[in-house]
DOBA-540712 format. One record per residue (C-alpha): y, x, z. Coordinates in nm, 2 decimals. Each point is the difference from the previous one (the first is absolute). Example, Ala and Ser with C-alpha at 12.3 -4.5 7.8 and 13.67 -1.06 7.14 Angstrom:
<c2:-0.45&c1:1.23&c3:0.78>
<c2:0.34&c1:0.14&c3:-0.07>
END
This chain:
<c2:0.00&c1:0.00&c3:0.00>
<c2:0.31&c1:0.15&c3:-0.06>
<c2:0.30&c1:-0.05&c3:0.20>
<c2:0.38&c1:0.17&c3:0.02>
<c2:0.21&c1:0.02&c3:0.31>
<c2:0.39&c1:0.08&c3:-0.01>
<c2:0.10&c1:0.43&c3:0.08>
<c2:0.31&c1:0.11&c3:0.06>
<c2:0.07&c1:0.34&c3:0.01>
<c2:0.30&c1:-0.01&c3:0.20>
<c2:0.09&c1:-0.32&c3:0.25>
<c2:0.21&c1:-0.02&c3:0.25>
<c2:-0.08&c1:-0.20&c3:0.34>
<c2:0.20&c1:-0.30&c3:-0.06>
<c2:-0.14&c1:0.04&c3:-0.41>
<c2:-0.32&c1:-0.15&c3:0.23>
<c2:0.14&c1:-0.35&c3:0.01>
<c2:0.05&c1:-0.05&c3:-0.35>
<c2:-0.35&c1:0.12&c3:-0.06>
<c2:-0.13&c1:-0.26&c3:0.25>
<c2:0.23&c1:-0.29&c3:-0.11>
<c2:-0.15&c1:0.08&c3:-0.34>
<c2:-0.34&c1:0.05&c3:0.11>
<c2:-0.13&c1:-0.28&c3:-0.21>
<c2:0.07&c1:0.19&c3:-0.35>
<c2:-0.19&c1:0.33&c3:0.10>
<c2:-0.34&c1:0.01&c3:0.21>
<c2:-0.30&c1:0.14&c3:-0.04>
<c2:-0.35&c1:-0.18&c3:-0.10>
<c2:-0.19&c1:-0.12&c3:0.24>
<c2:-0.38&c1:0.06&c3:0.07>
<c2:-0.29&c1:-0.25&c3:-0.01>
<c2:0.03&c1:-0.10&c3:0.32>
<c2:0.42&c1:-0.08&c3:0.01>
<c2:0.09&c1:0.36&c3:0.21>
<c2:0.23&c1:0.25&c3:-0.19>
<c2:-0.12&c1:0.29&c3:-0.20>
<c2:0.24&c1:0.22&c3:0.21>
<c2:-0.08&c1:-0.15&c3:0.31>
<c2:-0.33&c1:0.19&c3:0.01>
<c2:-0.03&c1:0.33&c3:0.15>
<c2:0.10&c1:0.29&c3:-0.17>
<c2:-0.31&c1:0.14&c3:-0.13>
<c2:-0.10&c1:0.27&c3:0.23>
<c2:-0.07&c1:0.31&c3:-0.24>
<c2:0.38&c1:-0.05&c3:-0.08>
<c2:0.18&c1:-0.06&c3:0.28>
<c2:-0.08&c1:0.08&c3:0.42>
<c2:0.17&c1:-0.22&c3:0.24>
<c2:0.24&c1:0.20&c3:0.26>
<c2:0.21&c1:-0.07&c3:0.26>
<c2:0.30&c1:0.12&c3:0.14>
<c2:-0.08&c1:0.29&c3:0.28>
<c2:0.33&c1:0.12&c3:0.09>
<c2:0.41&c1:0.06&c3:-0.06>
<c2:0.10&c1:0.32&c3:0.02>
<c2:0.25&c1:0.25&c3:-0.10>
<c2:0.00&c1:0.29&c3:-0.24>
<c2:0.08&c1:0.28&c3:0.17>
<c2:0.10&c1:0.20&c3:-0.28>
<c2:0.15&c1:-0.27&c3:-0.21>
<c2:0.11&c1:-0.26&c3:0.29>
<c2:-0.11&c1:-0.27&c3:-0.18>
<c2:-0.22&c1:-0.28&c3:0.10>
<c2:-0.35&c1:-0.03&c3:-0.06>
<c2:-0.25&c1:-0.26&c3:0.01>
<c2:-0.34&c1:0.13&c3:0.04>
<c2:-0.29&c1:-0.23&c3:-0.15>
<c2:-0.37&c1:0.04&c3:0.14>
<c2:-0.35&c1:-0.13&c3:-0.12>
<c2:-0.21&c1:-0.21&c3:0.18>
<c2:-0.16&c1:0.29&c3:0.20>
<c2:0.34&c1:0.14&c3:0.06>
<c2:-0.19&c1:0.37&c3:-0.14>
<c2:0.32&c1:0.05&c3:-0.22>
<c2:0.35&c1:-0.08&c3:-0.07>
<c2:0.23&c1:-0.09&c3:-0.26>
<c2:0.37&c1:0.11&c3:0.05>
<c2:0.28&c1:-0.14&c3:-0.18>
<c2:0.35&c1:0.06&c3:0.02>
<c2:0.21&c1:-0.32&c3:0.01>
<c2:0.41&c1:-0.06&c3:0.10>
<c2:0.16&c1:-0.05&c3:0.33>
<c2:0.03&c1:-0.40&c3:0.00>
<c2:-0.38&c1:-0.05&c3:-0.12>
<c2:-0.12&c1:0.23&c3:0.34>
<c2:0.23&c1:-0.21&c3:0.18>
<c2:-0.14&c1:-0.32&c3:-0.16>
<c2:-0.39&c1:0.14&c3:0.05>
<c2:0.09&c1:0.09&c3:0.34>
<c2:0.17&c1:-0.32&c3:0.10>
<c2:-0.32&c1:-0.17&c3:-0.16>
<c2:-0.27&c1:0.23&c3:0.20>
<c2:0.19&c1:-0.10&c3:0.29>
<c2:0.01&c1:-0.38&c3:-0.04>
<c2:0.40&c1:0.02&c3:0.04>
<c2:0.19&c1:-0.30&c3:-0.18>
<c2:0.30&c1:0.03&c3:-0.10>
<c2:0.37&c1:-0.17&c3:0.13>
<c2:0.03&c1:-0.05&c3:-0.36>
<c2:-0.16&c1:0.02&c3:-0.32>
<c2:-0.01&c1:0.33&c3:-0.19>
<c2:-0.11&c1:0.05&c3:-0.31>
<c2:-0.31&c1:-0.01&c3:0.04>
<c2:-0.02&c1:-0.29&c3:0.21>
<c2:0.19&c1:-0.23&c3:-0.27>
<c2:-0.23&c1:0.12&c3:-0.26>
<c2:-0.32&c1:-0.12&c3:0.26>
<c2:0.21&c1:-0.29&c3:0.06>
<c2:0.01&c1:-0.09&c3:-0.36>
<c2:-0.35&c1:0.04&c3:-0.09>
<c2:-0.10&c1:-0.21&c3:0.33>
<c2:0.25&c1:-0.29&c3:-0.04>
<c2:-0.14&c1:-0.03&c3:-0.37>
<c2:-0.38&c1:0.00&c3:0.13>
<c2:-0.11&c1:0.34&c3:-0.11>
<c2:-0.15&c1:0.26&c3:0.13>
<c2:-0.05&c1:0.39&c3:-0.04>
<c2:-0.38&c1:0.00&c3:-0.11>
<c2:-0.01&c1:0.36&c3:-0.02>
<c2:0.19&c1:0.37&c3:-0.05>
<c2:-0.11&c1:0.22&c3:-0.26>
<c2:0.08&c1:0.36&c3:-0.01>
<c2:-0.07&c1:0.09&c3:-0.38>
<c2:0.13&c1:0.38&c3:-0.05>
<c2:0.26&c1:0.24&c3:-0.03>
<c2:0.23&c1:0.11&c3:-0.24>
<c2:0.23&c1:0.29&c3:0.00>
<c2:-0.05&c1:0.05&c3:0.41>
<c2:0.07&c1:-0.40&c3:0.02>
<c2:-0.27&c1:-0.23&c3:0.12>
<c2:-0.04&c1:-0.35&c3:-0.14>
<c2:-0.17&c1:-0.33&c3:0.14>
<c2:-0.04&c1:-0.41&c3:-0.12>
<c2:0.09&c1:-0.23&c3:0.26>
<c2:-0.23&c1:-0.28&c3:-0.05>
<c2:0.13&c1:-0.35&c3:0.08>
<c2:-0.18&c1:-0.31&c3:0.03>
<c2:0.14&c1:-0.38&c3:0.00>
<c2:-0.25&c1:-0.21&c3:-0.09>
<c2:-0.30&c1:0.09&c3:-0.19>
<c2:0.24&c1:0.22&c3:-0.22>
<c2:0.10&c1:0.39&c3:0.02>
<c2:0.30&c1:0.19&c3:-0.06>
<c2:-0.01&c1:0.34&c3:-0.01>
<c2:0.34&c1:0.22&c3:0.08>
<c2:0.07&c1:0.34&c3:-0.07>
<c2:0.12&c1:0.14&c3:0.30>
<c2:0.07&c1:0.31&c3:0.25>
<c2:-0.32&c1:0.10&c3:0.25>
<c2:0.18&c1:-0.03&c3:0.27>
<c2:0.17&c1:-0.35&c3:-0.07>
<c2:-0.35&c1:-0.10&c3:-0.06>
<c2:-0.13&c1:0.14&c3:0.29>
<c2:0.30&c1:-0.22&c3:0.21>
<c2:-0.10&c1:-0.31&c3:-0.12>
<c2:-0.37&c1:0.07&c3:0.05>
<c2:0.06&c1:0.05&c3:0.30>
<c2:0.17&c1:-0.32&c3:0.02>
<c2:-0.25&c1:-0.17&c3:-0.13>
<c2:-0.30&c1:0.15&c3:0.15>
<c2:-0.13&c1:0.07&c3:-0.38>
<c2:-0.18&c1:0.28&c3:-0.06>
<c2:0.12&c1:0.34&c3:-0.16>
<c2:-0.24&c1:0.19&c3:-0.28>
<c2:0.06&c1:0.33&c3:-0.14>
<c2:-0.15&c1:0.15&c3:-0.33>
<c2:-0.33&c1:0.13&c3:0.11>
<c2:0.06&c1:0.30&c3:-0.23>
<c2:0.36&c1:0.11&c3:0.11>
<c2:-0.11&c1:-0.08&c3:0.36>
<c2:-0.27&c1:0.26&c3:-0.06>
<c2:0.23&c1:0.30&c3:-0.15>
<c2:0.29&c1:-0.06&c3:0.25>
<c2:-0.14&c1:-0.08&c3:0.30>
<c2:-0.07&c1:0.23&c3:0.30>
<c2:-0.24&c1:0.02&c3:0.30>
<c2:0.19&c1:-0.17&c3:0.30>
<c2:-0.05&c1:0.38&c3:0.18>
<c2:0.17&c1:0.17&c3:-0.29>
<c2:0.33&c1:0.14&c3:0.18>
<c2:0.19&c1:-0.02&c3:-0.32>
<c2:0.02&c1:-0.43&c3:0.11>
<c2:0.18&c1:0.11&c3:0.30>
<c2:-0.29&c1:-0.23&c3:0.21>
<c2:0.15&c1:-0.02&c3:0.34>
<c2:-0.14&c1:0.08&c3:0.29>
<c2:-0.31&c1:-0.19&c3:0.17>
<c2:0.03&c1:-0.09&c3:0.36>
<c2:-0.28&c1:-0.06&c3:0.23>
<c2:-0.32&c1:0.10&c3:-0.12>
<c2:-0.19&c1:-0.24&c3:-0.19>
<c2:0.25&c1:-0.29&c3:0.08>
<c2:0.15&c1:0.00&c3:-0.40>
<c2:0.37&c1:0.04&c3:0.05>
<c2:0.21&c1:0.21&c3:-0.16>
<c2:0.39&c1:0.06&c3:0.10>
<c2:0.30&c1:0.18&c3:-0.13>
<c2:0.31&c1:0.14&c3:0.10>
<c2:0.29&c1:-0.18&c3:-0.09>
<c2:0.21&c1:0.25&c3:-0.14>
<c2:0.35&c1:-0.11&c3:-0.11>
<c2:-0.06&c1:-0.11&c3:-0.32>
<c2:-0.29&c1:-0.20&c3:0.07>
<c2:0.24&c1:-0.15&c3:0.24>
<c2:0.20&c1:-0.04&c3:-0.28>
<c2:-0.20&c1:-0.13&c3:-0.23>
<c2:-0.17&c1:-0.27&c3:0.25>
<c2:0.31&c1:-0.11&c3:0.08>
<c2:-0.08&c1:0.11&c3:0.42>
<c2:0.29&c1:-0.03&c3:0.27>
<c2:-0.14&c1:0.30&c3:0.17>
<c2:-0.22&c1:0.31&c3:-0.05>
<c2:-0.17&c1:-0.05&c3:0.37>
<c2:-0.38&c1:-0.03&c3:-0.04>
<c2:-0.27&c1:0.10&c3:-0.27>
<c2:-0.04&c1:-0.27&c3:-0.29>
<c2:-0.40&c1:-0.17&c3:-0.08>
<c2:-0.03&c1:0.12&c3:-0.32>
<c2:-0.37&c1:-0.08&c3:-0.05>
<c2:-0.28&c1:-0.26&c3:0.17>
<c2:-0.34&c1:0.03&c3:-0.07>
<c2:-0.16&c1:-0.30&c3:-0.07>
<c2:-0.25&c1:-0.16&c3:0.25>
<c2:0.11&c1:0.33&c3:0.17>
<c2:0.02&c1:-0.01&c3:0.45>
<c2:0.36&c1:0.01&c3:-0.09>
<c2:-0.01&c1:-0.27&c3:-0.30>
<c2:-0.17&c1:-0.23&c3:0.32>
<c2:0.25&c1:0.07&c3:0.25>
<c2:0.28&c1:-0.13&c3:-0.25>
<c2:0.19&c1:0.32&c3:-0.07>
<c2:0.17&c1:-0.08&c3:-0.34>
<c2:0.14&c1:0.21&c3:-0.32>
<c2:0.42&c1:0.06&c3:0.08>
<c2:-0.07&c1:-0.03&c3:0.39>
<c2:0.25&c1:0.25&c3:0.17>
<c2:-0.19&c1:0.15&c3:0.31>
<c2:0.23&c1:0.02&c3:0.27>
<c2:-0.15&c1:0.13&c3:0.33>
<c2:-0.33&c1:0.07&c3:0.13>
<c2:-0.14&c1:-0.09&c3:0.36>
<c2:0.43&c1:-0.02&c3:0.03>
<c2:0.03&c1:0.36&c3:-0.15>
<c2:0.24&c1:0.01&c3:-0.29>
<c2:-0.12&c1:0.10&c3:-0.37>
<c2:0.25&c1:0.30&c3:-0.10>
<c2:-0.26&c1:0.10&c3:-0.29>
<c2:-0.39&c1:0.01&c3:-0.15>
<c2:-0.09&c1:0.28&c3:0.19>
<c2:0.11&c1:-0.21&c3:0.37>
<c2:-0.20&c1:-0.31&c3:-0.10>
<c2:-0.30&c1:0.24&c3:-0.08>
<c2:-0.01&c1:0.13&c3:0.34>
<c2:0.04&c1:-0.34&c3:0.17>
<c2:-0.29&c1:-0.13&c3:-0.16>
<c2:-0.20&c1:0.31&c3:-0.01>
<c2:0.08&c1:0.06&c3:0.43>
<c2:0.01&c1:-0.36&c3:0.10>
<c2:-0.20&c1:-0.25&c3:0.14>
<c2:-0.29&c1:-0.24&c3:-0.26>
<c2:0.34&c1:-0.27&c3:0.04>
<c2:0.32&c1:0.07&c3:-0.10>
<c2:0.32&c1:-0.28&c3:0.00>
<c2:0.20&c1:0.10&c3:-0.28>
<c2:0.38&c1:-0.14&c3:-0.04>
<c2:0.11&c1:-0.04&c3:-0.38>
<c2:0.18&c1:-0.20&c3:-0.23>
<c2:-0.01&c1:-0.21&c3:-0.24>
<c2:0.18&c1:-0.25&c3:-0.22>
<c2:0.29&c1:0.13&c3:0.26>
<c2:-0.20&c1:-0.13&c3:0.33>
<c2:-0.12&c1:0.19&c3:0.21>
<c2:-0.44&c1:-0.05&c3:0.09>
<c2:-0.22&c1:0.14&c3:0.26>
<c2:-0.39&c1:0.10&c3:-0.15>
<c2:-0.25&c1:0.12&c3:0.18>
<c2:-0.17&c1:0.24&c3:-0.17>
<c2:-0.39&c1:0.02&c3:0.11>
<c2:-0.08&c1:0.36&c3:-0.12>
<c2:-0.35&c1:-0.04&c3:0.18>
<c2:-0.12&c1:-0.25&c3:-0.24>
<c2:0.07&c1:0.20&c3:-0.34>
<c2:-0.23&c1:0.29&c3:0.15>
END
């Protein structure tokens, strides 16, 4: 059966409400039984299904970058994105809304209020050192597919809760073992517990838009991980230890290395300030 589906090559976010409103003039075929051809999942040879894994800062550069993991979380994808997407992934990772809408939130706004849906992100290639992904929208039983940035896509994603593929091929030639120090992997705290914290230097602070450098930032969770169950979260500022103050990596090391199987940890997040109890015992 053969089907056609609108491309653009270039669209802006707002370009997306046109494309909806005209959704009825460009869609793609449906199967046999009624569910859209690109609804499916991306066959698997192609493309591997990541997630994001951290926000960091290129030391050498200062840029941002979001770093994109496999299932297993063996090895990493880094790409470099601008300084209002890592705030937009960040505010997203965090669950913080908004007083009101940026840019991103209209375009999510748009797309809900005209009942669609991001289906899925696809992140196709590069091209002169620039990556390119399809933004997959759904309304109905049709598709539009957008030309778009990785890291826009990667916002709305997360916005959605759709899931983010990555060409299996260019995964496998630019990606790098999450031990490989050339990531910039921060450190692990607590052995076995599966958290990983960073310093906050000034332009991370800068970047994540933070009121204050005090504390080490949660860079990294490991799923189903001690620290995963005790509800430590990706963006969580780490405050004091057992009511010891968190001046760097190397502080929080010691704390958990030297103190007792249950720590009470004071951090913040989504500008409150929580009180965890980390239960070391249980992750050994």
């Amino acid at each position: 059966m053969s089907f056609k589906f609108c491309h653009y090559k270039t669209a802006s976010f707002l370009s997306i409400l046109v494309i909806l409103l005209a959704v009825s003039t460009c869609s793609q075929a449906d199967t046999a039984d009624g569910t859209p051809r690109a609804a499916a999942v991306p066959d698997e040879d192609s493309f591997i299904r990541v997630s994001v894994y951290r926000l960091s800062v290129d030391p050498a550069s200062q840029q941002p970058v979001v770093t994109l993991a496999d299932p297993d979380q063996q090895r990493v994808f880094p790409i470099w994105i601008g300084l209002s997407e890592a705030r937009a992934i960040h505010m997203e990772l965090q669950g913080t809304d908004n007083f009101r809408p940026l840019t991103h939130d209209l375009l999510a706004g748009i797309v809900d209020r005209l009942d669609g849906t991001v289906s899925r992100v696809l992140i196709t290639h590069i091209k002169d050192n620039v990556f390119y992904a399809t933004l997959v929208i759904k309304k109905n039983n049709d598709l539009i597919e957008v030309d778009a940035r990785p890291s826009d896509s990667i916002v709305m994603a997360l916005k959605f809760n759709a899931p983010i593929y990555l060409d299996r091929s260019l995964f496998e030639i630019m990606s790098i073992p999450v031990e490989d120090p050339r990531e910039g992997v921060p450190e692990e705290i607590g052995k076995n517990y599966g958290l990983n914290i960073q310093e906050i230097s000034p332009e991370l602070a800068r970047y994540m838009s933070l009121k204050s450098r005090q504390g080490v930032m949660v860079s990294a969770v490991r799923p189903g991980s001690q620290a995963d169950k005790d509800g430590i979260q990706v963006g969580d500022i780490l405050i004091e230890i057992d009511g010891q103050e968190l001046p760097d990596v190397k502080t929080a090391q010691d704390l958990m290395k030297e103190g007792d199987d249950n720590l009470r940890v004071k951090l913040m997040r989504n500008n409150q300030v929580l009180i965890i109890e980390l239960r070391l015992k249980e992750s050994q």
